[in-house]
Biopython code that builds the backbone (N, CA, C, O; Angstrom):
import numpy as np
from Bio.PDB.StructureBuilder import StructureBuilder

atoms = [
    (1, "UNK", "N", (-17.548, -52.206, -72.210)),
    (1, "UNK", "CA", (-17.902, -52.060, -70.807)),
    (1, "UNK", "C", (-18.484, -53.383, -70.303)),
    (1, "UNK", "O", (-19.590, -53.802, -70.644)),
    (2, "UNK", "N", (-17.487, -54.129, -69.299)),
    (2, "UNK", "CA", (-18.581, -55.231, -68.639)),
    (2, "UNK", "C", (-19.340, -55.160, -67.705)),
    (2, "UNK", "O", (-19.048, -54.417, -66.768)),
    (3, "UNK", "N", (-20.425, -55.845, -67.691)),
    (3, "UNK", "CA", (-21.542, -55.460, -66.637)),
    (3, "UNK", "C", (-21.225, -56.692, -66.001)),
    (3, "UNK", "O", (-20.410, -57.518, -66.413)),
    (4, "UNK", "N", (-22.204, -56.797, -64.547)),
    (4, "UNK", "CA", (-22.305, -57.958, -64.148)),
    (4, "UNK", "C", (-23.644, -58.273, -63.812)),
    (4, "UNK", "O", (-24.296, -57.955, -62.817)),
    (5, "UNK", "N", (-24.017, -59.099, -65.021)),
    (5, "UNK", "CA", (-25.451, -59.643, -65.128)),
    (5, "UNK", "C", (-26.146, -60.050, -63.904)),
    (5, "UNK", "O", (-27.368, -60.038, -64.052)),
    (6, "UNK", "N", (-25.776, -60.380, -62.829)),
    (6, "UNK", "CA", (-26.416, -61.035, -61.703)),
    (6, "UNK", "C", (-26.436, -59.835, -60.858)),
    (6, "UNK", "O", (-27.059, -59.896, -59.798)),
    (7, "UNK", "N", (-25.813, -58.715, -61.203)),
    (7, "UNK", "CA", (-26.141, -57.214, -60.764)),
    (7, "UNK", "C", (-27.314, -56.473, -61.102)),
    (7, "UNK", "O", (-27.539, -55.349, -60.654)),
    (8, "UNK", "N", (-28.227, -57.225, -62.060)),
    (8, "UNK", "CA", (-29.371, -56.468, -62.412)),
    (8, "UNK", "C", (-30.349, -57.094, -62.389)),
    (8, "UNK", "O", (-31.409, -56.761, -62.918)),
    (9, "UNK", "N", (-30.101, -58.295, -61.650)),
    (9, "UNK", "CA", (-31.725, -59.000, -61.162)),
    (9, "UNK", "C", (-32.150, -58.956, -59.619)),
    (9, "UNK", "O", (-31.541, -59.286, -58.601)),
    (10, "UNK", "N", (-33.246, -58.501, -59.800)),
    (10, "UNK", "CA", (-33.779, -58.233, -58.469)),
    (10, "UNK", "C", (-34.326, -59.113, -57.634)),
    (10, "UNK", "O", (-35.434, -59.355, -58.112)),
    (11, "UNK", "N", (-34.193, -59.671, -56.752)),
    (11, "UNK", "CA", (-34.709, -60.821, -56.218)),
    (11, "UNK", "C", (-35.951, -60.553, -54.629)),
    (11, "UNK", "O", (-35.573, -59.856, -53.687)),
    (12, "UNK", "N", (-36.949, -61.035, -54.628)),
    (12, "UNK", "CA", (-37.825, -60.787, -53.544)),
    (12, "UNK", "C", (-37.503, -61.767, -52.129)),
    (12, "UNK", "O", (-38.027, -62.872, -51.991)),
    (13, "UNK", "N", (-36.671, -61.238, -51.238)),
    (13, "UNK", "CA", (-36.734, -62.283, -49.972)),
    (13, "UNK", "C", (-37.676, -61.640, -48.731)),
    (13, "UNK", "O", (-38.003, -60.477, -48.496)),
    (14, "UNK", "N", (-38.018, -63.110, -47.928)),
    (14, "UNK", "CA", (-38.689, -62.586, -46.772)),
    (14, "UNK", "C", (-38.338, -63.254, -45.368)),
    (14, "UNK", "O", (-37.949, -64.421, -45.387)),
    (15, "UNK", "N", (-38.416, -62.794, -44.533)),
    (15, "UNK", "CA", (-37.893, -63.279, -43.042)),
    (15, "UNK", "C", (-38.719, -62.568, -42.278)),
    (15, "UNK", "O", (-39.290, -61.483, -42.381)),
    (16, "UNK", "N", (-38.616, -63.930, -41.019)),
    (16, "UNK", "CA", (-39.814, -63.730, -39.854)),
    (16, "UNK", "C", (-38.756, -63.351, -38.884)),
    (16, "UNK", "O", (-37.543, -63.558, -38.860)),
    (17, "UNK", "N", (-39.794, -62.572, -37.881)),
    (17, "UNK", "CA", (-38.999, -61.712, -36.773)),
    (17, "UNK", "C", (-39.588, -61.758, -35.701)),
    (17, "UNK", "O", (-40.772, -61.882, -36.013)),
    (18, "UNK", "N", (-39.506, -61.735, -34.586)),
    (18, "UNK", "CA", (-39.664, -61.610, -33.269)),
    (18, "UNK", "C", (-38.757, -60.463, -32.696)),
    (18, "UNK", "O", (-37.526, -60.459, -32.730)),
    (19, "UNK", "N", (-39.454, -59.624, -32.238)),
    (19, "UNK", "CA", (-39.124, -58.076, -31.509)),
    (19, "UNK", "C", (-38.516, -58.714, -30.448)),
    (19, "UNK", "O", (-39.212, -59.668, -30.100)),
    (20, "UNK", "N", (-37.619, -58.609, -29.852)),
    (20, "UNK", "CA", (-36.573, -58.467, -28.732)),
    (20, "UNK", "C", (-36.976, -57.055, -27.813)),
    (20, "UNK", "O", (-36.143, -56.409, -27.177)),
    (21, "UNK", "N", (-38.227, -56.781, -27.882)),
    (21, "UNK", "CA", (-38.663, -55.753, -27.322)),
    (21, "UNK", "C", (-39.852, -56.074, -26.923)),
    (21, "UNK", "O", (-39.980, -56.092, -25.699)),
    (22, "UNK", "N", (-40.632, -56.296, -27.449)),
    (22, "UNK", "CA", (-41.979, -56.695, -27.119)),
    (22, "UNK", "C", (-42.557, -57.995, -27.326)),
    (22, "UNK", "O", (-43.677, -58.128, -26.832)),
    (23, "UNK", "N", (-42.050, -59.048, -27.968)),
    (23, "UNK", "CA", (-42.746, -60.303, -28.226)),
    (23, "UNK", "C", (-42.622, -59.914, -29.643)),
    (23, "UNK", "O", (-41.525, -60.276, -30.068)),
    (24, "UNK", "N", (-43.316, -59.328, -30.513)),
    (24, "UNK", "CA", (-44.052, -59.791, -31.291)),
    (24, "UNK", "C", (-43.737, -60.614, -32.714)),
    (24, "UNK", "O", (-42.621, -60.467, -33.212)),
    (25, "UNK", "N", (-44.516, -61.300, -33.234)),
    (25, "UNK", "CA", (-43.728, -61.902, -34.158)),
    (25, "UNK", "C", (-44.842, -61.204, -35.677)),
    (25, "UNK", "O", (-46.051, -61.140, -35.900)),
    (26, "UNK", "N", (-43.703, -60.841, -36.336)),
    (26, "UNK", "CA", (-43.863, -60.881, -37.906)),
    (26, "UNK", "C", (-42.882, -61.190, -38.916)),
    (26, "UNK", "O", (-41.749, -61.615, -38.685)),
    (27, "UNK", "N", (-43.593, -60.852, -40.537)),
    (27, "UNK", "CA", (-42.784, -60.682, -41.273)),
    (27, "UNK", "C", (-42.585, -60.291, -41.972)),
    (27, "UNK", "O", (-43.686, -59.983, -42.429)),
    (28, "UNK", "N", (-41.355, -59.706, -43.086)),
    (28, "UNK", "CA", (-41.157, -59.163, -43.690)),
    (28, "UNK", "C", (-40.591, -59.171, -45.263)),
    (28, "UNK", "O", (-39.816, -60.011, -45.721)),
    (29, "UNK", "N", (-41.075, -58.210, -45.869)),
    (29, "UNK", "CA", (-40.685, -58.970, -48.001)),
    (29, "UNK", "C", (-40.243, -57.843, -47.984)),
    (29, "UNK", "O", (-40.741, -56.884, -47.393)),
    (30, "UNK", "N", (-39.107, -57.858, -48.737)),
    (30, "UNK", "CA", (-37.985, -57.026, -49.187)),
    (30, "UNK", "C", (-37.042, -57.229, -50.244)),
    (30, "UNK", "O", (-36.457, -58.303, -50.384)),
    (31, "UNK", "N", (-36.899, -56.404, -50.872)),
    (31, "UNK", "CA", (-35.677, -56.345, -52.372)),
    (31, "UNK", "C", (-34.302, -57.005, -52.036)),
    (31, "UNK", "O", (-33.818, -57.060, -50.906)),
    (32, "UNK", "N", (-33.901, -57.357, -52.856)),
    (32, "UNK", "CA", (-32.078, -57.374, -52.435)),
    (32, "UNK", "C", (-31.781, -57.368, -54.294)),
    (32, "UNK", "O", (-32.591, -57.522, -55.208)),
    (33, "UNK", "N", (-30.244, -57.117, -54.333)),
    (33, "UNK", "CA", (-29.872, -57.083, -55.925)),
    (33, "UNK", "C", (-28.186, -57.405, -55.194)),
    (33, "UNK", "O", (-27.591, -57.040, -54.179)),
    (34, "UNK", "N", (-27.912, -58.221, -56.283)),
    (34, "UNK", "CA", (-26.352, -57.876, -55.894)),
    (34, "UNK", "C", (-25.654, -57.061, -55.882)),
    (34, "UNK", "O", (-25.522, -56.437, -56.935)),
    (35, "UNK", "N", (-24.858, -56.656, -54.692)),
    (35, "UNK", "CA", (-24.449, -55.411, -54.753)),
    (35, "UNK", "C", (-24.724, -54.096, -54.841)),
    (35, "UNK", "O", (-23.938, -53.164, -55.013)),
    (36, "UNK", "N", (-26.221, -54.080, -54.675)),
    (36, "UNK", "CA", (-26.903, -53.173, -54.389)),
    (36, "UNK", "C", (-27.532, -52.927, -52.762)),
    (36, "UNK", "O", (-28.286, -52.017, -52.417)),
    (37, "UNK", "N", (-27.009, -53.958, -51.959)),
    (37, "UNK", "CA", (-28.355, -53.970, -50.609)),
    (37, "UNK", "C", (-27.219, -52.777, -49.854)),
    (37, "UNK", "O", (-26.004, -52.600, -49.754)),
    (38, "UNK", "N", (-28.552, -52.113, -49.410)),
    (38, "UNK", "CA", (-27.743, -50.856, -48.209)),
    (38, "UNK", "C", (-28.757, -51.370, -46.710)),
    (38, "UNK", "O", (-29.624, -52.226, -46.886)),
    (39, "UNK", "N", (-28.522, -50.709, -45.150)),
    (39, "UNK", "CA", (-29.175, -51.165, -44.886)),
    (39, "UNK", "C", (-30.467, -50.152, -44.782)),
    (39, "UNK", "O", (-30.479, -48.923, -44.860)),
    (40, "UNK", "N", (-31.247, -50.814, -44.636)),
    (40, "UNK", "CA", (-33.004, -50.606, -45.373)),
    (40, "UNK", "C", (-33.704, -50.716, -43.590)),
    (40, "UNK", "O", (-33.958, -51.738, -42.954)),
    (41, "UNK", "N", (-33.825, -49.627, -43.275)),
    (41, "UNK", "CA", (-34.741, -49.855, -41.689)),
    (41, "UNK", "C", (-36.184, -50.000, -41.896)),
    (41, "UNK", "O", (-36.902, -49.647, -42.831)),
    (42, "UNK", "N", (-36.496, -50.757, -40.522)),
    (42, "UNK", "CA", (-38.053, -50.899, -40.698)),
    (42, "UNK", "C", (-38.332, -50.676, -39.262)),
    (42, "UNK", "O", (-37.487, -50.368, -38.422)),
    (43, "UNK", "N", (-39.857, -50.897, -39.018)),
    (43, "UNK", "CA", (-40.496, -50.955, -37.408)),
    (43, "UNK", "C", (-41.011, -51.973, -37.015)),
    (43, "UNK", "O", (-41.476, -52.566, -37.989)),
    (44, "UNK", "N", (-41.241, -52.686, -35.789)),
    (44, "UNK", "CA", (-41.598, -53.810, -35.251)),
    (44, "UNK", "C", (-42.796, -52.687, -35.543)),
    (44, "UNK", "O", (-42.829, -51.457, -35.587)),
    (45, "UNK", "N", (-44.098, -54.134, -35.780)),
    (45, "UNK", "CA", (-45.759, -53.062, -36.233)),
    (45, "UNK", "C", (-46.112, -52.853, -34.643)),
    (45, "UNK", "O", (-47.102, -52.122, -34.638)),
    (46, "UNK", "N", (-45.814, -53.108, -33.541)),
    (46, "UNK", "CA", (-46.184, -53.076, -32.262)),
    (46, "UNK", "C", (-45.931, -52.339, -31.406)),
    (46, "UNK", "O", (-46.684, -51.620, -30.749)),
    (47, "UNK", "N", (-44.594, -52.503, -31.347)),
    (47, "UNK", "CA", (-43.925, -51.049, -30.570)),
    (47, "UNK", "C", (-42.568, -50.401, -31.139)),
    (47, "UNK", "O", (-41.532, -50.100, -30.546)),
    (48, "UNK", "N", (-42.922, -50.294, -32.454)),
    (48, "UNK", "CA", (-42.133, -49.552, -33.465)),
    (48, "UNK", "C", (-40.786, -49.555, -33.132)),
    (48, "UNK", "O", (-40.459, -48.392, -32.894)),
    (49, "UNK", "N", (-39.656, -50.475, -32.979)),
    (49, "UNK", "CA", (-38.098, -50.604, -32.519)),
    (49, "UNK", "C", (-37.957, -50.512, -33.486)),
    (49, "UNK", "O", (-38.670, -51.133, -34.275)),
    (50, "UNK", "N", (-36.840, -49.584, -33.950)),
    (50, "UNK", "CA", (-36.037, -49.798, -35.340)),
    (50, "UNK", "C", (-35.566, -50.944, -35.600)),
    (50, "UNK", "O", (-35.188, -51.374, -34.511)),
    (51, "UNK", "N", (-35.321, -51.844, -36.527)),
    (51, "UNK", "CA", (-35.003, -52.663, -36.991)),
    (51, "UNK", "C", (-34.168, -52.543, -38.343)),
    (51, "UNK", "O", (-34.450, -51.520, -38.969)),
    (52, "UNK", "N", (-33.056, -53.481, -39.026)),
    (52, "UNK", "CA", (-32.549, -53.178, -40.141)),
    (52, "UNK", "C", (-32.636, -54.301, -41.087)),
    (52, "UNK", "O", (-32.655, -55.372, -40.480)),
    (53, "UNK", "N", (-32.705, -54.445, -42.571)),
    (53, "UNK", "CA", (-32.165, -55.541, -43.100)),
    (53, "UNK", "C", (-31.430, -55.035, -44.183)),
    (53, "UNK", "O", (-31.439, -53.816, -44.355)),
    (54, "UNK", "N", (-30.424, -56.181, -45.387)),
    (54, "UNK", "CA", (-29.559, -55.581, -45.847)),
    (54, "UNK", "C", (-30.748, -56.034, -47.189)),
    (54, "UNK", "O", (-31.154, -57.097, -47.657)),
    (55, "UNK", "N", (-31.057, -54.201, -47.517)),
    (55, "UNK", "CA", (-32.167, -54.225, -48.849)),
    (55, "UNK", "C", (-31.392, -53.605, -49.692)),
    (55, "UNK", "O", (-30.357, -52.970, -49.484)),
    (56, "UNK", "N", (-32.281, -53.955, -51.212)),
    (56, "UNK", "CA", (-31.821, -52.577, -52.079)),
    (56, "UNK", "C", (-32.537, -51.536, -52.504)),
    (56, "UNK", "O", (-32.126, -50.644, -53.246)),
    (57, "UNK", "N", (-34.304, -51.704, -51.743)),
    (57, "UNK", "CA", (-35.186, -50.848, -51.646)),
    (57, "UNK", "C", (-35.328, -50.517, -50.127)),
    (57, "UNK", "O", (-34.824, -51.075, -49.153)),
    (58, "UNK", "N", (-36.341, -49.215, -50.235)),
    (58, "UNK", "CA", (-36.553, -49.020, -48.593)),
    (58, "UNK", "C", (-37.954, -50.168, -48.396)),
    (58, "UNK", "O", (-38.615, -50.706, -49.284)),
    (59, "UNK", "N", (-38.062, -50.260, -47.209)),
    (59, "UNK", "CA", (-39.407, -51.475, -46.644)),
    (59, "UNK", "C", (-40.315, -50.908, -46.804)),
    (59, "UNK", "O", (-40.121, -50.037, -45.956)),
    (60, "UNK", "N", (-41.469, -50.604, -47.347)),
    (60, "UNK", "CA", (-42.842, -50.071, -47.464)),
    (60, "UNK", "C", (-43.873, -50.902, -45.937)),
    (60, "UNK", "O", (-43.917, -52.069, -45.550)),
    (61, "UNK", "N", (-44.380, -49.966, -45.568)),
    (61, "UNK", "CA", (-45.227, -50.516, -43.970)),
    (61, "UNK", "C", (-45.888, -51.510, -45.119)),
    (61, "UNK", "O", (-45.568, -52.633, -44.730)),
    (62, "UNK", "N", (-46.470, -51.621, -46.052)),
    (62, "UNK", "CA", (-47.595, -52.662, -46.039)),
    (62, "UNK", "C", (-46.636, -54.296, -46.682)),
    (62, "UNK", "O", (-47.241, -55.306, -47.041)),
    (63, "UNK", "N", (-45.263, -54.178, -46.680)),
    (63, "UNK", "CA", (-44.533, -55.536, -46.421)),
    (63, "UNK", "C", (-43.903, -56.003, -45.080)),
    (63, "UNK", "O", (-43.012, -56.794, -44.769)),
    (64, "UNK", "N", (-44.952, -54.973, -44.262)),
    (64, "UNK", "CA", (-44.456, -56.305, -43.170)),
    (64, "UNK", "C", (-45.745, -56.398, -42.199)),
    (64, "UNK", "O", (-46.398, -55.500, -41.669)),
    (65, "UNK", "N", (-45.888, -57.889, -42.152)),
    (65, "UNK", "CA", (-47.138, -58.205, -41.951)),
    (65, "UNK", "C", (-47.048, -59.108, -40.579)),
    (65, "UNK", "O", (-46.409, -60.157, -40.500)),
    (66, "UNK", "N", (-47.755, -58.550, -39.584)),
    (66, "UNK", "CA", (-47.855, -58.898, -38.273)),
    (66, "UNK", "C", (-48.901, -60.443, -37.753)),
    (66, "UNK", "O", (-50.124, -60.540, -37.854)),
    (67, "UNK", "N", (-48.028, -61.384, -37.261)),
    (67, "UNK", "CA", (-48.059, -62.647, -36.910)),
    (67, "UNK", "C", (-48.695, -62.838, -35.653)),
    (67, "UNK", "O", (-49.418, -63.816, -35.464)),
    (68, "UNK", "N", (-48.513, -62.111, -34.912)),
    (68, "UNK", "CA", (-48.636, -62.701, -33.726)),
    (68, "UNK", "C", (-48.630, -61.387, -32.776)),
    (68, "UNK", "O", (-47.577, -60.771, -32.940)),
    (69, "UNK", "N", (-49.463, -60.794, -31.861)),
    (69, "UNK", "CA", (-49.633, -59.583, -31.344)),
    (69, "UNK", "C", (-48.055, -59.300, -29.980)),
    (69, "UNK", "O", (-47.336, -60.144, -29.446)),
    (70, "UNK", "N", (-48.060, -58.419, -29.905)),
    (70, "UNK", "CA", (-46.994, -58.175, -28.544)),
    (70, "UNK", "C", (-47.204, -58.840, -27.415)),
    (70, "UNK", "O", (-48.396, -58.965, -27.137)),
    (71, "UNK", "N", (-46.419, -59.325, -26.643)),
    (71, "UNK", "CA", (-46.838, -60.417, -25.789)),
    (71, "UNK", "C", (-46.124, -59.482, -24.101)),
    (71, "UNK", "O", (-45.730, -60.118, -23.123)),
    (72, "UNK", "N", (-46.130, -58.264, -24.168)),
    (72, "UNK", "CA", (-45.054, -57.670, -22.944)),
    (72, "UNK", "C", (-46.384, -57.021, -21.702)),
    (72, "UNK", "O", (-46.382, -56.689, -20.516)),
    (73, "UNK", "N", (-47.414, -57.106, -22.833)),
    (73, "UNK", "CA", (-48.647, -56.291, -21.976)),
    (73, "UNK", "C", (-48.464, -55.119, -22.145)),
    (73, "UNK", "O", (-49.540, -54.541, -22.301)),
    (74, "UNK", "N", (-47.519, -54.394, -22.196)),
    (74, "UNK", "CA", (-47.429, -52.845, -22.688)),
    (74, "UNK", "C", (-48.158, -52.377, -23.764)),
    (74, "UNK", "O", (-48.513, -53.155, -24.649)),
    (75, "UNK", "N", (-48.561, -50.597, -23.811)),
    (75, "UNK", "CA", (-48.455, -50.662, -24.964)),
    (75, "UNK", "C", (-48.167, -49.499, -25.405)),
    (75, "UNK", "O", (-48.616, -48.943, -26.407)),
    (76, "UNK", "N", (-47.043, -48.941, -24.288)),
    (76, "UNK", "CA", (-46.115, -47.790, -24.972)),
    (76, "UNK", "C", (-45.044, -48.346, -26.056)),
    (76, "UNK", "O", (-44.815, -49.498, -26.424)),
    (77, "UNK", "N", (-44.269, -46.661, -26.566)),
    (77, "UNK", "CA", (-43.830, -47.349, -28.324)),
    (77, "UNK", "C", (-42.239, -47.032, -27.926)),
    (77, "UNK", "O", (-41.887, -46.058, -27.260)),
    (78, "UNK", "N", (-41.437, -47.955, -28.416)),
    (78, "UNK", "CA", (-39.759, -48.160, -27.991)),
    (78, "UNK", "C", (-39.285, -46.826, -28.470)),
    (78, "UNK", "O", (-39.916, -46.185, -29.311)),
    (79, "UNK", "N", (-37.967, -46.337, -27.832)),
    (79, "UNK", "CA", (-37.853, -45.021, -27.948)),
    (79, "UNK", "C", (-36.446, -45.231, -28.401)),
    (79, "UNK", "O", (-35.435, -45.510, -27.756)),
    (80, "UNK", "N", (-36.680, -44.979, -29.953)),
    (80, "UNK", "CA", (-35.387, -45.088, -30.643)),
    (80, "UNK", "C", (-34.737, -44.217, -30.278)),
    (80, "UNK", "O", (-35.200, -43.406, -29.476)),
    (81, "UNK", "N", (-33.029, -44.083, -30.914)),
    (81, "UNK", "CA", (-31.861, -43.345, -30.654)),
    (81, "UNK", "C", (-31.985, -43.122, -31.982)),
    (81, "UNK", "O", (-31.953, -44.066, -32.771)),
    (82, "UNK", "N", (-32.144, -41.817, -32.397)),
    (82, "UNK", "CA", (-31.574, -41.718, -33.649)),
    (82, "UNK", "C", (-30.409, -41.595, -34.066)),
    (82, "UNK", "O", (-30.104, -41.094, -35.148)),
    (83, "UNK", "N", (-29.618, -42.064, -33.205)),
    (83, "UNK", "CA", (-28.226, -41.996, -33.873)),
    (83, "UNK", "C", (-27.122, -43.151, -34.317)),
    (83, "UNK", "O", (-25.901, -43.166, -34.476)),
    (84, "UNK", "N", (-28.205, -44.110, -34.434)),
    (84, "UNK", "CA", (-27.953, -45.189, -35.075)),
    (84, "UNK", "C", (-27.590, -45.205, -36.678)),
    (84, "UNK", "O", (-27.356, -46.270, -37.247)),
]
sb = StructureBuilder()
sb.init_structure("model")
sb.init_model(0)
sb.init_chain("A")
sb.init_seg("    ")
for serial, (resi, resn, name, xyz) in enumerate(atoms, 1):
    if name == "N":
        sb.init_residue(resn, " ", resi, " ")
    sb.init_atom(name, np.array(xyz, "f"), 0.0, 1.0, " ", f" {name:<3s}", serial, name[0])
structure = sb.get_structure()
């Protein structure tokens, strides 16, 4: 049986974000594996927009860590579609 060795290492990446909804800027640490990433949703910490990245774990709230506060003055929370 061949495996593919670079299929079973897990690697930690992170990327900064700015909400297209509210300003805000953070960021985020997340899994990837080869051939393992599905996409993995998360929330802007401000006004909670769904967001996606391609993980191979789900995002735990305490990896994503808020930069910079909402800049819209609001502070009602984005009203997802769940049918995304």
């Amino acid at each position: 049986m061949n495996m593919d060795y670079a299929a079973t290492i897990q690697t930690t990446d992170e990327n900064d974000y700015t909400c297209d909804n509210c300003g805000a800027e953070f960021s985020v640490t997340y899994a990837t594996q080869t051939g393992h990433n599905e996409r993995e949703y998360f929330y802007c910490p401000e006004c909670y927009k769904r967001l996606y990245v391609r993980a191979s774990l789900p995002i735990m709230t305490q990896n994503i860590k808020l930069t910079k506060p909402r800049i819209d003055g609001k502070k009602d929370k984005f009203q997802n579609i769940d049918s995304e």
